[in-house]
PDB file with one MODEL, atoms N, CA, C and O in Angstrom:
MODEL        1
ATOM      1  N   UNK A   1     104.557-132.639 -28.329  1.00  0.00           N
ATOM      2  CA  UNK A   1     103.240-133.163 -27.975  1.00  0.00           C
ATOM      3  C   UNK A   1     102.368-132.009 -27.504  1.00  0.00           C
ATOM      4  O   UNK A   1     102.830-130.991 -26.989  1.00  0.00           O
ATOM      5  N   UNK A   2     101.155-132.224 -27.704  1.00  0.00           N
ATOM      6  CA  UNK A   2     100.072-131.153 -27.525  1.00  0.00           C
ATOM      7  C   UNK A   2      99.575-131.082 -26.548  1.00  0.00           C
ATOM      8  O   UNK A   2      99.008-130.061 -26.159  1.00  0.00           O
ATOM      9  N   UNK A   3      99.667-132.247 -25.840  1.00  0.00           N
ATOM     10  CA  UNK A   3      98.642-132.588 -24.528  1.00  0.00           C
ATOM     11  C   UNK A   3      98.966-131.863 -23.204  1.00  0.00           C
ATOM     12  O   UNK A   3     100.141-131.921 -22.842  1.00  0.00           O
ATOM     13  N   UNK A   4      98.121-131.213 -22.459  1.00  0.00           N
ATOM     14  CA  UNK A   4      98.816-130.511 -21.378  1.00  0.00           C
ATOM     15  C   UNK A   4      98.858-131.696 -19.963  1.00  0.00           C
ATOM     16  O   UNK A   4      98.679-132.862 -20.314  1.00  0.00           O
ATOM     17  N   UNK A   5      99.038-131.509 -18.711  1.00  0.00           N
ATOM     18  CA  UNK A   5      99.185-132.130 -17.691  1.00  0.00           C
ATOM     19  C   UNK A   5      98.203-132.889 -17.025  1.00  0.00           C
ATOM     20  O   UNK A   5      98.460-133.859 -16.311  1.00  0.00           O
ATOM     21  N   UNK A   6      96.986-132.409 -17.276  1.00  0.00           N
ATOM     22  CA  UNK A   6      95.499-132.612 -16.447  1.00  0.00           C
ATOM     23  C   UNK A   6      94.748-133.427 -17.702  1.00  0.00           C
ATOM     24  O   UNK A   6      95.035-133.123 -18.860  1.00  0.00           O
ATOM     25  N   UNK A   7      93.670-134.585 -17.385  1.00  0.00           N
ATOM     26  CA  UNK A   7      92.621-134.870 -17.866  1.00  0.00           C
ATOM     27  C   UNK A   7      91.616-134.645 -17.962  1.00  0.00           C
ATOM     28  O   UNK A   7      91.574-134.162 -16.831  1.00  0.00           O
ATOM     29  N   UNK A   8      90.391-134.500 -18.388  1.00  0.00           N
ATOM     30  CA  UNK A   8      89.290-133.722 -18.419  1.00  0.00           C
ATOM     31  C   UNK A   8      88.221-134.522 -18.975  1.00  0.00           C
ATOM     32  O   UNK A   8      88.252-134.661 -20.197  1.00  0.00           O
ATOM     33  N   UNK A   9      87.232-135.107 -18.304  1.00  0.00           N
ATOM     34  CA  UNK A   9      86.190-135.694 -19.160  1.00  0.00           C
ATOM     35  C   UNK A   9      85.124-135.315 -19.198  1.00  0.00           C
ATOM     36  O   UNK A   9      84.612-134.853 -18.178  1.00  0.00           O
ATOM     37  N   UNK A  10      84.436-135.383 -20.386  1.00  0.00           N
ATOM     38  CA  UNK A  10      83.348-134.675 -20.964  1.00  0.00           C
ATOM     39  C   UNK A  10      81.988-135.077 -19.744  1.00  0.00           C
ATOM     40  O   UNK A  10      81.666-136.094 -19.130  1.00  0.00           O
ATOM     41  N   UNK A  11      81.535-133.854 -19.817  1.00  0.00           N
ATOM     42  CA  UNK A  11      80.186-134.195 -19.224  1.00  0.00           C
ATOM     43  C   UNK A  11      78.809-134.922 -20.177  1.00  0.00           C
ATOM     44  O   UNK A  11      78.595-134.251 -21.186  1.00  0.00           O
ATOM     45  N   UNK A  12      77.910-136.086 -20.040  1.00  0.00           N
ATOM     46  CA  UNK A  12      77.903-136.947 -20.668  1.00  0.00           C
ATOM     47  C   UNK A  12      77.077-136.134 -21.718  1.00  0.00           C
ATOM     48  O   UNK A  12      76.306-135.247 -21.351  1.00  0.00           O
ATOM     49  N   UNK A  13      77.312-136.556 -23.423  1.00  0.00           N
ATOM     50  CA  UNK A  13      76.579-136.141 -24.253  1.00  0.00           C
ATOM     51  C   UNK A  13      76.685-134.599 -24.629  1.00  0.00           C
ATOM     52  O   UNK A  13      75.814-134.044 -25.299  1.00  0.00           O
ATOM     53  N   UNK A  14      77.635-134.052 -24.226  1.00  0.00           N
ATOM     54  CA  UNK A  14      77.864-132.400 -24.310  1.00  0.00           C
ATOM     55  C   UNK A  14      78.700-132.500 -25.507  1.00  0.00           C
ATOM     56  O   UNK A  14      79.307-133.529 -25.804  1.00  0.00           O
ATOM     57  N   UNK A  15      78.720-131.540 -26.115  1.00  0.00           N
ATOM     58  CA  UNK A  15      79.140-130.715 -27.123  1.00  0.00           C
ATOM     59  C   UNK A  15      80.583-131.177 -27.236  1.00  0.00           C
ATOM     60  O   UNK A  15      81.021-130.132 -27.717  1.00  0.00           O
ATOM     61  N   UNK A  16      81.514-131.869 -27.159  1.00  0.00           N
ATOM     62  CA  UNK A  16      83.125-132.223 -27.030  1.00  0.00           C
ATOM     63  C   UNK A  16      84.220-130.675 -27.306  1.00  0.00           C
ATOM     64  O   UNK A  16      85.298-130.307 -26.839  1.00  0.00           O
ATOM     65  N   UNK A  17      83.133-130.042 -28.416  1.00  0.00           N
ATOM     66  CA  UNK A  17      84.184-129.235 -28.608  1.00  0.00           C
ATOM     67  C   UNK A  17      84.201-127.603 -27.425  1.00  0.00           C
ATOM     68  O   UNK A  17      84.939-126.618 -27.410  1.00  0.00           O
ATOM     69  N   UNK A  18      83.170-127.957 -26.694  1.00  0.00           N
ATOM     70  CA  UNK A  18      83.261-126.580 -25.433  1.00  0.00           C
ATOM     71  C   UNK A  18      84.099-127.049 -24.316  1.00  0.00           C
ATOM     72  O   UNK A  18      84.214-128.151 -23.780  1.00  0.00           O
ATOM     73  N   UNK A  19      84.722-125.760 -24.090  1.00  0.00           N
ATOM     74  CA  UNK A  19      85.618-126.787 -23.063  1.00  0.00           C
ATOM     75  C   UNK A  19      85.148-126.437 -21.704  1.00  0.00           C
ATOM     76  O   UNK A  19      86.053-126.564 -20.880  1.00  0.00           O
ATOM     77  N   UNK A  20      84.407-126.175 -21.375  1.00  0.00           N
ATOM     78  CA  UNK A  20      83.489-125.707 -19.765  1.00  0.00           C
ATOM     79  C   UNK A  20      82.369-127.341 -19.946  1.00  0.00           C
ATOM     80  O   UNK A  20      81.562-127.306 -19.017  1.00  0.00           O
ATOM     81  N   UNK A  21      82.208-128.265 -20.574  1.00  0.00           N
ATOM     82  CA  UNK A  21      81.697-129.279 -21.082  1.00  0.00           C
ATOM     83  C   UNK A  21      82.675-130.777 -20.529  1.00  0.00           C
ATOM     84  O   UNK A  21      82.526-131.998 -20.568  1.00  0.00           O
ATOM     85  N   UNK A  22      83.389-130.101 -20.181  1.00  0.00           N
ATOM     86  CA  UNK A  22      84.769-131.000 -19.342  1.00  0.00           C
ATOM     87  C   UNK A  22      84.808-130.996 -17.669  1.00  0.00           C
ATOM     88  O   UNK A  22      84.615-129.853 -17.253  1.00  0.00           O
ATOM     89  N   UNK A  23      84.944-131.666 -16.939  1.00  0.00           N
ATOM     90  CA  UNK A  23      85.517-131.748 -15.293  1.00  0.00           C
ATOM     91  C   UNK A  23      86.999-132.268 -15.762  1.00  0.00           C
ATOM     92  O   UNK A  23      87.263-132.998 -16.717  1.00  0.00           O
ATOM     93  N   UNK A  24      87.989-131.606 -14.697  1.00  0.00           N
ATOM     94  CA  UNK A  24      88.906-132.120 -14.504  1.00  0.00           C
ATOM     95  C   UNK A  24      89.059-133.060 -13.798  1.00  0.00           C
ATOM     96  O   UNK A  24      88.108-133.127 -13.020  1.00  0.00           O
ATOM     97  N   UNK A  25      90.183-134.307 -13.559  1.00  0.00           N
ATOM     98  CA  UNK A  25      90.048-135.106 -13.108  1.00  0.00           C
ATOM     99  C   UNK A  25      91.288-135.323 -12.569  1.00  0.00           C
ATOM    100  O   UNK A  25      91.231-136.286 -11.804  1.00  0.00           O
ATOM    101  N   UNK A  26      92.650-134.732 -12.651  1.00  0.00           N
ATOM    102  CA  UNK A  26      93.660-134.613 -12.516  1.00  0.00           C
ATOM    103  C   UNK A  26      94.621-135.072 -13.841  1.00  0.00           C
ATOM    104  O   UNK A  26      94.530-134.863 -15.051  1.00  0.00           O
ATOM    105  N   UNK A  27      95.569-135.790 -13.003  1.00  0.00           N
ATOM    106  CA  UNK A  27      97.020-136.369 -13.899  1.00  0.00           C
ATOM    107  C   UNK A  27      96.613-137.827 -14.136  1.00  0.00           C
ATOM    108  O   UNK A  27      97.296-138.613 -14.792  1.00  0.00           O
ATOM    109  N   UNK A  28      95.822-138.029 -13.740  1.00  0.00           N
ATOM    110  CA  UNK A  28      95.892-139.845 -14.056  1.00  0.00           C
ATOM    111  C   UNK A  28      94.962-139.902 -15.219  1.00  0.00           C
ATOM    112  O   UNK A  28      94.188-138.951 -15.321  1.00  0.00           O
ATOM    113  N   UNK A  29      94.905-140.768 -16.039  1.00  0.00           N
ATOM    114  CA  UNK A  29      94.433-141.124 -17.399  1.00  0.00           C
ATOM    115  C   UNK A  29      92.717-142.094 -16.527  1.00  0.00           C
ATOM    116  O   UNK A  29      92.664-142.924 -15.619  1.00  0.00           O
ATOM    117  N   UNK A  30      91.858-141.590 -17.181  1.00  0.00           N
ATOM    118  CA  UNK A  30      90.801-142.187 -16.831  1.00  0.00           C
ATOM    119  C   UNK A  30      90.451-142.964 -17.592  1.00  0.00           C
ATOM    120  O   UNK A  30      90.857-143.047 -18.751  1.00  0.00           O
ATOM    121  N   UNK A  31      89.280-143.968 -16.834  1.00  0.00           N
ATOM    122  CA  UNK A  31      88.805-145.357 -17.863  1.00  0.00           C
ATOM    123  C   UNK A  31      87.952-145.229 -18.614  1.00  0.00           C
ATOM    124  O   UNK A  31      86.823-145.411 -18.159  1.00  0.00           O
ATOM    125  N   UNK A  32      88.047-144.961 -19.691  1.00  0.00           N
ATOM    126  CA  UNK A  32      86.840-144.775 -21.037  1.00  0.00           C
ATOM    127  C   UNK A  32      87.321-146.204 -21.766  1.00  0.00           C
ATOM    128  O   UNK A  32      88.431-146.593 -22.131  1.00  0.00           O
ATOM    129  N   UNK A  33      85.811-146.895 -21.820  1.00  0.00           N
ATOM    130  CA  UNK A  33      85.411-148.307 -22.786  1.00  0.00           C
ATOM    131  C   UNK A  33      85.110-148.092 -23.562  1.00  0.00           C
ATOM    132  O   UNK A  33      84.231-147.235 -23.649  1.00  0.00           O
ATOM    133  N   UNK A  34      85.618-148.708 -24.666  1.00  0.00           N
ATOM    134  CA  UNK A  34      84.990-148.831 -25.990  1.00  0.00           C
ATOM    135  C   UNK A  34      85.635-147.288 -27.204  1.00  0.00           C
ATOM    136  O   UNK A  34      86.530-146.592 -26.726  1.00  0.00           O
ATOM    137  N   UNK A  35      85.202-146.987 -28.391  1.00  0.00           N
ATOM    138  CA  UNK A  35      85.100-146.155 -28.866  1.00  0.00           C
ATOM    139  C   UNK A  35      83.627-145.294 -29.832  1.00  0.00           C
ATOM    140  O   UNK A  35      82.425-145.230 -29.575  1.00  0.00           O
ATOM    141  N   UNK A  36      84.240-144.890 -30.676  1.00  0.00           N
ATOM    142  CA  UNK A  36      83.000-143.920 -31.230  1.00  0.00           C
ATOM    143  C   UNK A  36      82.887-142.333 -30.500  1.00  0.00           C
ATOM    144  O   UNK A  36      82.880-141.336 -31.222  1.00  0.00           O
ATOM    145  N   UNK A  37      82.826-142.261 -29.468  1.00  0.00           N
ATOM    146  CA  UNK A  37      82.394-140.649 -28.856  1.00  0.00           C
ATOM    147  C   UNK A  37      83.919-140.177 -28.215  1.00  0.00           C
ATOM    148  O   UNK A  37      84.886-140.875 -27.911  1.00  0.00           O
ATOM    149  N   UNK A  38      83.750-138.953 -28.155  1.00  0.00           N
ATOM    150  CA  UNK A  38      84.977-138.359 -26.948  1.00  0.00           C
ATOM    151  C   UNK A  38      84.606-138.902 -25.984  1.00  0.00           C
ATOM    152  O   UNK A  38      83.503-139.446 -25.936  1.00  0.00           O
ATOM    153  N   UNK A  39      85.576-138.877 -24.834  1.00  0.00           N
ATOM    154  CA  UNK A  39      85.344-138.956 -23.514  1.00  0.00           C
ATOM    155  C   UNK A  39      85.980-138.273 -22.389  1.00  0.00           C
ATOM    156  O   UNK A  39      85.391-137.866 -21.387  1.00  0.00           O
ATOM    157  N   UNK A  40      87.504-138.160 -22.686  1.00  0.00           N
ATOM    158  CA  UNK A  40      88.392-137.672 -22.235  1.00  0.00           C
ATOM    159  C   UNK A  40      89.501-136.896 -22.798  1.00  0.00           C
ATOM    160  O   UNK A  40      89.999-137.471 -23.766  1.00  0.00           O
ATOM    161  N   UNK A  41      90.183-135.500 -22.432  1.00  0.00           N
ATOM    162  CA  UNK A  41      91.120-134.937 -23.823  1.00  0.00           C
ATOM    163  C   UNK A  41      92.185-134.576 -21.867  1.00  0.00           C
ATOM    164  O   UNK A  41      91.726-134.577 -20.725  1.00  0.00           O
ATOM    165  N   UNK A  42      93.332-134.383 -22.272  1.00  0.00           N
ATOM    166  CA  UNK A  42      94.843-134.004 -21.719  1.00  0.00           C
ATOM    167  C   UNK A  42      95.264-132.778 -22.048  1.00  0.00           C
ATOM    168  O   UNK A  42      96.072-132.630 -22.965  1.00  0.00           O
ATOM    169  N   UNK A  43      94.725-131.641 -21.277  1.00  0.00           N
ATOM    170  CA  UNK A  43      95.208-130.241 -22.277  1.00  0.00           C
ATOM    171  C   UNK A  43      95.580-129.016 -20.679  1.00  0.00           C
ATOM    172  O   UNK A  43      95.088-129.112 -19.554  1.00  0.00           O
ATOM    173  N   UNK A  44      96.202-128.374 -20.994  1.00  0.00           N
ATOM    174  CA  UNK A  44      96.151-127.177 -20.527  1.00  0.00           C
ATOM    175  C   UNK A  44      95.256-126.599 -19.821  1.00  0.00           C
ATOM    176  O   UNK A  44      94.199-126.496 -20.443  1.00  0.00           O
ATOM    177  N   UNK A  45      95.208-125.901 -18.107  1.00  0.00           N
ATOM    178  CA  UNK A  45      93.987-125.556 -18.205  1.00  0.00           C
ATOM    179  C   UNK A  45      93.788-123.899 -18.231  1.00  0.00           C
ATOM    180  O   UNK A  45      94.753-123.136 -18.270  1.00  0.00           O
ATOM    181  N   UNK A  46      92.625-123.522 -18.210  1.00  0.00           N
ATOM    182  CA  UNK A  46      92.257-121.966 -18.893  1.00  0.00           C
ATOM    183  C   UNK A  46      92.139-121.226 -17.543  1.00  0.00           C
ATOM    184  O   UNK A  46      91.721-120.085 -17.736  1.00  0.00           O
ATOM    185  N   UNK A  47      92.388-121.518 -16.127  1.00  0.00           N
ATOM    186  CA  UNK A  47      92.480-121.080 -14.994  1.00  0.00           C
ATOM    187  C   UNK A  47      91.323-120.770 -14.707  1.00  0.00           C
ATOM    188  O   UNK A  47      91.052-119.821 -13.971  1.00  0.00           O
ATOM    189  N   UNK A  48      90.387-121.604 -15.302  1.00  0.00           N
ATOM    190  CA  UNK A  48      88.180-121.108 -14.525  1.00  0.00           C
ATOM    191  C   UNK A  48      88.379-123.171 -14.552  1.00  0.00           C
ATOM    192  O   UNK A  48      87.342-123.763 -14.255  1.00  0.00           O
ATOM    193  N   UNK A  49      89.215-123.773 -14.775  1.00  0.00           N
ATOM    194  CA  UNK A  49      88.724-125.079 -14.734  1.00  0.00           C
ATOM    195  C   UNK A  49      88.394-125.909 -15.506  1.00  0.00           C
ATOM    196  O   UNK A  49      88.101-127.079 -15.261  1.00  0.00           O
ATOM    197  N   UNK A  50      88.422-125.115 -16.982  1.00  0.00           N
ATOM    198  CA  UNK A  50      88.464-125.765 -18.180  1.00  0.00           C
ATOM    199  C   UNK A  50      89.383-125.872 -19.175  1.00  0.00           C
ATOM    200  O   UNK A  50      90.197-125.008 -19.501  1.00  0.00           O
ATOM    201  N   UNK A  51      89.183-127.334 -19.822  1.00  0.00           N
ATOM    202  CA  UNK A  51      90.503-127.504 -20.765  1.00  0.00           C
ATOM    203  C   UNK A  51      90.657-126.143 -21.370  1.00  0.00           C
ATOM    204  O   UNK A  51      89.773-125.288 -21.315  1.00  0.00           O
ATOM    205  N   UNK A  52      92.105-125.940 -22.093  1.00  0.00           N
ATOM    206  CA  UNK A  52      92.530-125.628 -23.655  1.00  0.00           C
ATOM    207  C   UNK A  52      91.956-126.427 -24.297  1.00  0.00           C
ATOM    208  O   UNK A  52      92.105-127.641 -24.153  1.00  0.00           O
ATOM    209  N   UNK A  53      90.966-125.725 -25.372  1.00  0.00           N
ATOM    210  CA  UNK A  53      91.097-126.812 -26.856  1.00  0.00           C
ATOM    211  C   UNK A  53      91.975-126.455 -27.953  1.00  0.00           C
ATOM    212  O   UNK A  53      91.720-125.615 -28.815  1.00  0.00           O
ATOM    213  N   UNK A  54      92.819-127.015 -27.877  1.00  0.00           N
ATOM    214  CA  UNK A  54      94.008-126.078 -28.969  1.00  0.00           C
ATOM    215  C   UNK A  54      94.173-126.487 -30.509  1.00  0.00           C
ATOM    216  O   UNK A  54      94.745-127.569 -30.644  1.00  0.00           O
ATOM    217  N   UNK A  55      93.913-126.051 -31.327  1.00  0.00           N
ATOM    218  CA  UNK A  55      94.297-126.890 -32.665  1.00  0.00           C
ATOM    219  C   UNK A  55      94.980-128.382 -32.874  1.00  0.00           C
ATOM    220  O   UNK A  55      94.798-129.158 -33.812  1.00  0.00           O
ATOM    221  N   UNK A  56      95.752-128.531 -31.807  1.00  0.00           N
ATOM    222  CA  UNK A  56      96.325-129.900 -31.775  1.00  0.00           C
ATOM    223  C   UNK A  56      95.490-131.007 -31.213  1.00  0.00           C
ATOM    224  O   UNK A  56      95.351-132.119 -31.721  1.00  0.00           O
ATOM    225  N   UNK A  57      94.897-130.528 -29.994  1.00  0.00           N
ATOM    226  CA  UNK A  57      93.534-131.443 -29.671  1.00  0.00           C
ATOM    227  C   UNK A  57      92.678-131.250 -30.350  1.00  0.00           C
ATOM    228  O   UNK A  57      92.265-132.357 -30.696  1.00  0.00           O
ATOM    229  N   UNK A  58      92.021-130.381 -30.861  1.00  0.00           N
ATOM    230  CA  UNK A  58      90.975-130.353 -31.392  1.00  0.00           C
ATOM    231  C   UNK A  58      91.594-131.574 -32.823  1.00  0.00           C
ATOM    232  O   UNK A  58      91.011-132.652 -32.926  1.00  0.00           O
ATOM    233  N   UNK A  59      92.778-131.227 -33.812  1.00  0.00           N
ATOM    234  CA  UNK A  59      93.192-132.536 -34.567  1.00  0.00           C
ATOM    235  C   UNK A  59      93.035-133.939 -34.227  1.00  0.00           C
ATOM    236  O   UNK A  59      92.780-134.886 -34.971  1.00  0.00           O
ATOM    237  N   UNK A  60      93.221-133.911 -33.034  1.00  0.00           N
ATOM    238  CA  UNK A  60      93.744-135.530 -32.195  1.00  0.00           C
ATOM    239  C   UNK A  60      92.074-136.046 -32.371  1.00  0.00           C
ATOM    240  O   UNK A  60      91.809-137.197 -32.720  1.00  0.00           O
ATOM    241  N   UNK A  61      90.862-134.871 -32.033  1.00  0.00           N
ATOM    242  CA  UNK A  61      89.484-135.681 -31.573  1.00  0.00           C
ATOM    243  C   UNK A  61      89.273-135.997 -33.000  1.00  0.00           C
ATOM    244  O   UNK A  61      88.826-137.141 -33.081  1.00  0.00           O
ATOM    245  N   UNK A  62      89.478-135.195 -34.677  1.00  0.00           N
ATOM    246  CA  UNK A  62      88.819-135.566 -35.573  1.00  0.00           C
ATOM    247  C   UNK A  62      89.458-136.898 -36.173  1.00  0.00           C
ATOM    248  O   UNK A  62      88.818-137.701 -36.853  1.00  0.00           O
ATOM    249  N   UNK A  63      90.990-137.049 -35.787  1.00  0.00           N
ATOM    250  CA  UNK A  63      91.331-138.099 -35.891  1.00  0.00           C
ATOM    251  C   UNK A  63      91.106-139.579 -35.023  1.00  0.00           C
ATOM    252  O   UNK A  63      91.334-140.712 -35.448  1.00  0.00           O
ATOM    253  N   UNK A  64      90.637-139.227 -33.810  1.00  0.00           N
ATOM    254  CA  UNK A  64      90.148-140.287 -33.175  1.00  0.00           C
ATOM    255  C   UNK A  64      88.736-141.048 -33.726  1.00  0.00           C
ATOM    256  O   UNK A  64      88.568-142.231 -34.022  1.00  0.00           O
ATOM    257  N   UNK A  65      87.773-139.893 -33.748  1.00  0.00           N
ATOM    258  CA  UNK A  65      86.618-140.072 -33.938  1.00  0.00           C
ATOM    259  C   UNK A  65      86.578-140.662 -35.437  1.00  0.00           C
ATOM    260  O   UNK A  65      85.703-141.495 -35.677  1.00  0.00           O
ATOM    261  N   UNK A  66      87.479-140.281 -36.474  1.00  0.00           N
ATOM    262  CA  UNK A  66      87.742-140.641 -37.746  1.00  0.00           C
ATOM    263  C   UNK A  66      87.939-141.863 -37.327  1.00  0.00           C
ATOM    264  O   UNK A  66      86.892-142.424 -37.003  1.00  0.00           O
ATOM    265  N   UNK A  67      89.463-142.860 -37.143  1.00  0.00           N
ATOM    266  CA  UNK A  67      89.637-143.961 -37.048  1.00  0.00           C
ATOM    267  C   UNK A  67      89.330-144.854 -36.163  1.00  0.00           C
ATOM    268  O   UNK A  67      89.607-146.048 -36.286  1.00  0.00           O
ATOM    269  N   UNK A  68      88.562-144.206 -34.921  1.00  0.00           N
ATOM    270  CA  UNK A  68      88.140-145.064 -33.577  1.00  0.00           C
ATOM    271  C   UNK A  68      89.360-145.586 -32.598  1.00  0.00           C
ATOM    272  O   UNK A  68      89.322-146.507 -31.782  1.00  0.00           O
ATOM    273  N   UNK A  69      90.398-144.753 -32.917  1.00  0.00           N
ATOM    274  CA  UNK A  69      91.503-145.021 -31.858  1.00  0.00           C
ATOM    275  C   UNK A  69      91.950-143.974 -31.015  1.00  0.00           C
ATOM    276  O   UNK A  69      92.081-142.836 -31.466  1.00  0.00           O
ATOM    277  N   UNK A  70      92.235-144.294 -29.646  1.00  0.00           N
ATOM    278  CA  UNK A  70      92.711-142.652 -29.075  1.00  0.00           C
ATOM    279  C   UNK A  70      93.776-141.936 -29.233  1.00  0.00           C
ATOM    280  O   UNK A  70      94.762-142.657 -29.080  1.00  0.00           O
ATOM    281  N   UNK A  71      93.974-141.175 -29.398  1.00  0.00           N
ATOM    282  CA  UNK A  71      94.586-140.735 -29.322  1.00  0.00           C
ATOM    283  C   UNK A  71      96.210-139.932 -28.097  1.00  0.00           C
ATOM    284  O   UNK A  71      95.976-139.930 -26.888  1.00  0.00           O
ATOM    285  N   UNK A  72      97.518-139.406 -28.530  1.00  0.00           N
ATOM    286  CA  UNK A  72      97.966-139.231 -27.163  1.00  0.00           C
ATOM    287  C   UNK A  72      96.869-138.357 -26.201  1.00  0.00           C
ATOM    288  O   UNK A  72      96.942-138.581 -24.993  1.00  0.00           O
ATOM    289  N   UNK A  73      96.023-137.534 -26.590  1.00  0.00           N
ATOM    290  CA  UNK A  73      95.393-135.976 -25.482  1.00  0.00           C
ATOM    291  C   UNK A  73      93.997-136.032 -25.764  1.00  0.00           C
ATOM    292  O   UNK A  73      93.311-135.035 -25.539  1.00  0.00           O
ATOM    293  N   UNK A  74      93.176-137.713 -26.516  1.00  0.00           N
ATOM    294  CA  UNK A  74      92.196-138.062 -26.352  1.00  0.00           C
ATOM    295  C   UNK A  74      91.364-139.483 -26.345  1.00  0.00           C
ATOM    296  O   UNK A  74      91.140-140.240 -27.289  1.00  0.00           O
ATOM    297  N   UNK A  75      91.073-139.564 -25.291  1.00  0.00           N
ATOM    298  CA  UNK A  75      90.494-140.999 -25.161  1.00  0.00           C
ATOM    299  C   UNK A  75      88.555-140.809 -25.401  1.00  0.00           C
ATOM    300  O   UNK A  75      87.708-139.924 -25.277  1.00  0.00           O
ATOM    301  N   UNK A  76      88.636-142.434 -25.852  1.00  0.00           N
ATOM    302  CA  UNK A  76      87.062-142.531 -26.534  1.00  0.00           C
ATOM    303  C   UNK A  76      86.373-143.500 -25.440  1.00  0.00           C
ATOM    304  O   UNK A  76      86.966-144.130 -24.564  1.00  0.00           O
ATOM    305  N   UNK A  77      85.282-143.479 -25.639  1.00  0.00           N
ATOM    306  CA  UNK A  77      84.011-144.351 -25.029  1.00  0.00           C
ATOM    307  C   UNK A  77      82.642-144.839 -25.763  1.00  0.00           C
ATOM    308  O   UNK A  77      81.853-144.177 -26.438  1.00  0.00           O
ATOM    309  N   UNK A  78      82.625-145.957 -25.476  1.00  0.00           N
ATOM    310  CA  UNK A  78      80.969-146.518 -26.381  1.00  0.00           C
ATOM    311  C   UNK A  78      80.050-145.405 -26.743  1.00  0.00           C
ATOM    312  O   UNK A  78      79.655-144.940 -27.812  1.00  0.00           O
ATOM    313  N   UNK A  79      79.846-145.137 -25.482  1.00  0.00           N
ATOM    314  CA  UNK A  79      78.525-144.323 -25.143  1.00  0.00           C
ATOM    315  C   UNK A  79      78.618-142.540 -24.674  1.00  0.00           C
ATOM    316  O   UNK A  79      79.599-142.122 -24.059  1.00  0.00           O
ATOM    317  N   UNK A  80      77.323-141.522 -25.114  1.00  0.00           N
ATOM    318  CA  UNK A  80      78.532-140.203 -24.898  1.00  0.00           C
ATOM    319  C   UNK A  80      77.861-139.898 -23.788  1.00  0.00           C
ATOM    320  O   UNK A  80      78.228-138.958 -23.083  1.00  0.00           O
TER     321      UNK A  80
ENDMDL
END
C-alpha cells in the first residue's frame, strides 16, 4: 500500500496536485461528503508539513476522480 500514516486535506479549491496545498490533520481519516473533487490523500510527510505525492497517490487521485470512488490514500468531496 502507498498510503503513508498522516491525512492531509486540501486547502479549499487548490491545485490537488501541490502538496504545500494540504494541512495535516493527523491519523484519523477525515469527513469528506459526497464525490467529484479531492479532498483528502494519506501519504508520507516531506518534514516542512506537507504530503508526499508519490506516483501511487498521485494514481489513486486519477482513479478516484475517474470513477468517483475513494480511494485507500484518497478521499473525495462534493465541493472543492
Amino acid at each position: 500500500m502507498c498510503c503513508g500514516p498522516n491525512w492531509y486535506i486540501r486547502s479549499a479549491c487548490a491545485d490537488p496536485t501541490v502538496p504545500c496545498n494540504y494541512t495535516m490533520v493527523g491519523s484519523f481519516q477525515p469527513t469528506c461528503p459526497g464525490t467529484g473533487k479531492i479532498c483528502a490523500i494519506k501519504a508520507e510527510d516531506d518534514g516542512f508539513g506537507c504530503p508526499v505525492i508519490t506516483p501511487c497517490i498521485f494514481d489513486q487521485m486519477v482513479i478516484a476522480l475517474s470513477t468517483d470512488v475513494d480511494q485507500p490514500c484518497v478521499l473525495l468531496r462534493s465541493s472543492c
